[in-house]
N, C-alpha and C positions, 0 to 999 in steps of 0.2 A: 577635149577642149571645146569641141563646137556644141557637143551635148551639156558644159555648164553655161556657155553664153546664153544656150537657147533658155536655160533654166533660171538663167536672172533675169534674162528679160521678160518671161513668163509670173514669177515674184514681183519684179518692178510693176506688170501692168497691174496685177491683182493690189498691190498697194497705192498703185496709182486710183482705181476706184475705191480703196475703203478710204481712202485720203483725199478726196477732191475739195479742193480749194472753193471758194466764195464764188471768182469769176467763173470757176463752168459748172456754178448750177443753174439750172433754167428756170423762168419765172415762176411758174408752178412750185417746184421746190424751193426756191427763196420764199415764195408765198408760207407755204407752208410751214418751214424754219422758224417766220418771225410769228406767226399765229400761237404757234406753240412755246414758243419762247413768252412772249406776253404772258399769255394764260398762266406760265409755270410761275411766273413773276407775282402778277396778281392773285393767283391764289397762296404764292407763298407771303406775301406779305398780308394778307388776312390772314392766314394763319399765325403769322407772328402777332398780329392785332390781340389775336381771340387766348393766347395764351402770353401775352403780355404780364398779365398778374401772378404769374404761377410759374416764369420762367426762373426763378431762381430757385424757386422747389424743384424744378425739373431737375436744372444742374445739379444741384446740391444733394440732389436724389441719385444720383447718376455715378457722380464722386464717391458719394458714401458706399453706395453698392461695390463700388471700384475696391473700395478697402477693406467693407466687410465677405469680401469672397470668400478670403482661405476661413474664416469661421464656416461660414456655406458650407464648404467642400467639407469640412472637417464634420459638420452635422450631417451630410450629405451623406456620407462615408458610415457613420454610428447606423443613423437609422434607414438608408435607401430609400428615403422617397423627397424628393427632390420639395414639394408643397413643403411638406413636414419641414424639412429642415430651413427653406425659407424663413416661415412663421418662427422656428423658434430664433432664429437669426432676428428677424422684426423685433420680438418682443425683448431682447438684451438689449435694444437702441432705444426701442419707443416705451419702456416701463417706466425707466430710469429716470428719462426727459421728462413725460408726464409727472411723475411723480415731483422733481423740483419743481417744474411750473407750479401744480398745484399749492403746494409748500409755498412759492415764494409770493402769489397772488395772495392765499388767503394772510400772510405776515404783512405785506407792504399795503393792503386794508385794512389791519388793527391800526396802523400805522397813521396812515392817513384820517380815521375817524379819532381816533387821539388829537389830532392835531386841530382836526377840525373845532373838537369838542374844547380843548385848551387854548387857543389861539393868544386870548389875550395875556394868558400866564406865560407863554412863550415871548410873545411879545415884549413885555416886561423885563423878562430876562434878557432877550439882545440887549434890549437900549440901556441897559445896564453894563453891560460888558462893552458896548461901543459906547459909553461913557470913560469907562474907564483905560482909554486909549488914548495919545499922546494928542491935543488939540481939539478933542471933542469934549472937551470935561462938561463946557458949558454950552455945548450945540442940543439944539432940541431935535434931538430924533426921533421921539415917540412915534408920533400920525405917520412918519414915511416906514418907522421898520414898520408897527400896525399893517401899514397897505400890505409891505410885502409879504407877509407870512399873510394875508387874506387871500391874495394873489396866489403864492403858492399851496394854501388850503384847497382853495377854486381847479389850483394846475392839478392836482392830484387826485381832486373829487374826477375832474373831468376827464383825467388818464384812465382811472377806473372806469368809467362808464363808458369810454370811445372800446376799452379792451372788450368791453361785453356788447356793444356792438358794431365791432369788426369779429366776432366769431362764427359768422359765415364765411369771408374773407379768409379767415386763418384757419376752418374746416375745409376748405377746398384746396387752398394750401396744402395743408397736412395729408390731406387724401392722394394728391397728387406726388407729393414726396414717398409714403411709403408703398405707393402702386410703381410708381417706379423703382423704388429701391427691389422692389416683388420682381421686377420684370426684368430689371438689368440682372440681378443674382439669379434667377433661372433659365434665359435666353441669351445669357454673356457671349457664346460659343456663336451661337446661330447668329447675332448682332453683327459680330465683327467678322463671320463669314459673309454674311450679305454685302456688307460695306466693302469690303475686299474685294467681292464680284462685281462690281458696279464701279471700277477703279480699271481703267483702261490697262494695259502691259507696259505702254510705253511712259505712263506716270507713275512705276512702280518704284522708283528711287524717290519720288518728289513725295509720293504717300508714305511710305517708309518714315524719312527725313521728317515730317509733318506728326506722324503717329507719335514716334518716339521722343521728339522735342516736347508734344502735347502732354502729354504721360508723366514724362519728366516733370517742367513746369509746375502742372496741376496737382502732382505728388507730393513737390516742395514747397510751394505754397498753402497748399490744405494743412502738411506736418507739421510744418512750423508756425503757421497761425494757432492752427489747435496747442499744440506743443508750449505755442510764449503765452496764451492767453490762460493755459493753465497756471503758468509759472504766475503770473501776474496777481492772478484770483488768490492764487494759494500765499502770494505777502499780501494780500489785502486781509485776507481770513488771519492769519500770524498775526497780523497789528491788531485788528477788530480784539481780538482775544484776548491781546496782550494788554491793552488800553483800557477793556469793557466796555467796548461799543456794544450796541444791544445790535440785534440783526446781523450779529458777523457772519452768519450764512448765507442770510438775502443778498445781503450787499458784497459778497463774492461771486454771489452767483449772479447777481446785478452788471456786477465788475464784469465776467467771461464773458458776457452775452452781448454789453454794450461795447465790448471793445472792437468788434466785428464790424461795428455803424464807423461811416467818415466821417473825422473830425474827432471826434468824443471818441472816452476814450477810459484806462482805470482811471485816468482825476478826474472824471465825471464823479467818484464816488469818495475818492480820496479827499479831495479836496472841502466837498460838504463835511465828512467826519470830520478833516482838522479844525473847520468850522463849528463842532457842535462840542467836541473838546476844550476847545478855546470859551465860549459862550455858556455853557451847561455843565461843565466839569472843572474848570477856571482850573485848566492844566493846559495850559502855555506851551511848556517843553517838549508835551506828550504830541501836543499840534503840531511845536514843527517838526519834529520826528516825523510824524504821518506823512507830512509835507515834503521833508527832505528823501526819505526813503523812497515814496512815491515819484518824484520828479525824476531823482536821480536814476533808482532801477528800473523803476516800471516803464517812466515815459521815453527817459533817455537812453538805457541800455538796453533793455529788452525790444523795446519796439523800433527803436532808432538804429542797433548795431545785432541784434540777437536772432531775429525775425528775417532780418533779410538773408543774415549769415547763414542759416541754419537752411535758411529755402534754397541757397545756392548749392549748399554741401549736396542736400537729397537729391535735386533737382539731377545734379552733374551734367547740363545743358550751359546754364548762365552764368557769371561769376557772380560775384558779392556787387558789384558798383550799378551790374542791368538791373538784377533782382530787386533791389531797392529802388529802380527808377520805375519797375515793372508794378510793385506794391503799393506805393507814395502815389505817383497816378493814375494808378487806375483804379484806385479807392475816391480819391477826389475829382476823377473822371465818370466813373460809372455809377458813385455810390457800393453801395454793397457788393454786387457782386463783381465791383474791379478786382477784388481781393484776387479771386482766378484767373479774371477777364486779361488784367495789366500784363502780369507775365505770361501768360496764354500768348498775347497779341506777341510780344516783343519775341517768344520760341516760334511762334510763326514766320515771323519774320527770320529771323536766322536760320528756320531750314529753309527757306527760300531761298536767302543768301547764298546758303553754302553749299544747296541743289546745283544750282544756276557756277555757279566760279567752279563747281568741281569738274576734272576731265575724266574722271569716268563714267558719266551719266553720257553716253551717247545720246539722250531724246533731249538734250538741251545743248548739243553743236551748232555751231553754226551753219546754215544751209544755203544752198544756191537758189536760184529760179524753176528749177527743176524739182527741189526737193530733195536732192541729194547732199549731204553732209561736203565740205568745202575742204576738209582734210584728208590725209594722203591717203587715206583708206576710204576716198567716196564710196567706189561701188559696191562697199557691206555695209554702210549705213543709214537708213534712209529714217527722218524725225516719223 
């Protein structure tokens, strides 16, 4: 008996030093505390300064990696050498994308010097077709549609020419995405052994709670983004085809890509078609078809009720009502990369939550003055 007293109190002092409190450190060591603390500060916020432009390829490099693993391993396994299977891991992501980029650039450049070259034959044609619209018979529209197809000749000339240069912007970008993707698929193991070590014993429930909610989250929101924006692209491409819109590849592949940006969205592309059907093909019906299909599936079921569902199901963190709150704003909060960021933030929050209310996490009871846990089993608990 007297030999385990002696032995807790021997425990309690040794925790009493790895645990010293604010009030007894000496000015020296409070010195030192906040010196260090600044420094971590300020140099992590230049850090985030200096990779500001690149943090979403960071991310988005990080995720990707996350998903393309079992291909890794599975390369990994064929050939044994871990480089090898990388690269050919890399090149199944990055052939594929290069290759539509280049496709859809050099297409929506015929496009645009067409336009350019035509303008006033276009021209001609709107204010003809907005002639023959209820109340406009005898409005003179010519000089305003004219401005705007110049307008939009100019927006198009100048989309092109900003893309060609911003491709240092988007080389550094891409550099950065797939050296991370390199880095996460061959140090995945050794990553999240570090970060594990670096994670106290006594926040092993609350890192847990945090990993697994994150994981979840970022699972169902990547799935089902990717997942609905395919769905979306693929009835844009179905009508294009159906209709004989010219570009039904561009303008799917236009569709996937922009529906990722807040705000915009597939009727960024829908909506011009029902417009050039209506104007250029004097098919009315075919328009609202475009119009209705799109509104109804694309904007209102898919992205309003399909997207969030689908994130919840994978997820198995959040129901249907968060995940939607988690999507919605934090697209319109962060921009692009809310997509992650929104339900990221809210699965952090709920393992927090439910860290902290749970009573088996002993490192989050309540404590006395002492440090000792305030429940009937103080003297084996100490935060």
């Amino acid at each position: 008996m007297a030999q385990s007293i002696e032995a807790a109190g021997d425990r309690r002092a040794v925790e009493r030093r790895t645990g010293v409190r604010v009030a007894d450190l000496t000015l020296p060591e409070l010195r030192r505390m906040m010196v260090t603390t600044i420094l971590l500060a300020t140099v992590l916020v230049l850090f985030l300064w200096m990779v500001r432009t690149v943090i979403i390829a960071t991310i988005t490099g990080i995720i990707v990696a996350t998903f393309l693993r079992p291909v890794y391993l599975w390369f990994a396994g064929k050939v044994g050498n871990r480089i090898v299977a990388a690269t050919f891991t890399l090149l199944l992501l990055v052939v594929p994308l290069v290759a539509l980029s280049v496709y859809s650039y050099v297409e929506i450049a015929d496009v645009i010097a067409y336009v350019d070259v035509h303008s006033d034959e276009i021209s001609r044609r709107i204010d003809a077709s907005v002639r023959r619209l209820p109340f406009f018979s005898g409005a003179n529209t010519q000089e305003t549609v004219r401005r705007w197809v110049l307008a939009a000749s100019i927006y198009g000339t100048a989309m092109v020419t900003g893309l060609r240069a911003a491709i240092t912007t988007l080389a550094i970008a891409a550099t950065i995405f797939v050296f991370t993707v390199y880095y996460v698929l061959v140090d995945a193991d050794e990553i999240l052994a570090y970060l594990r070590n670096k994670i106290p014993p006594r926040y092993e429930d609350l890192s847990n709670a945090l990993e697994s909610n994150v994981r979840g989250v970022l699972y169902g929101a990547l799935y089902s983004t990717v997942v609905t924006q395919t769905m979306k692209s693929a009835i844009i491409l179905f009508m294009n085809l159906a209709f004989g819109v010219p570009l039904a590849a561009v303008l799917a592949i236009i569709s996937f890509v922009i529906g990722f940006f807040p705000i915009v969205g597939s009727w960024s592309v829908y909506v011009p078609v029902a417009g050039w059907l209506l104007v250029f093909q004097n098919a009315p019906g075919r328009a609202i078809a475009m119009l209705a299909i799109g509104f109804v599936v694309n904007t209102l079921y898919i992205t309003t009720f399909l997207r969030p569902k689908i994130a919840a199901e994978r997820s198995k963190v959040l129901n249907f009502y968060w995940m939607l709150v988690g999507l919605v704003t934090g697209v319109y909060t962060f921009g692009l990369v809310g997509i992650l960021l929104g339900p990221m933030l809210i699965g952090l929050l709920k393992a927090v939550l439910d860290t902290i209310t749970s009573g088996n996490s002993p490192a989050w009871r309540f404590t006395d003055n002492g440090g000792d846990a305030t429940d009937h089993d103080a003297s084996e608990h100490v935060p």
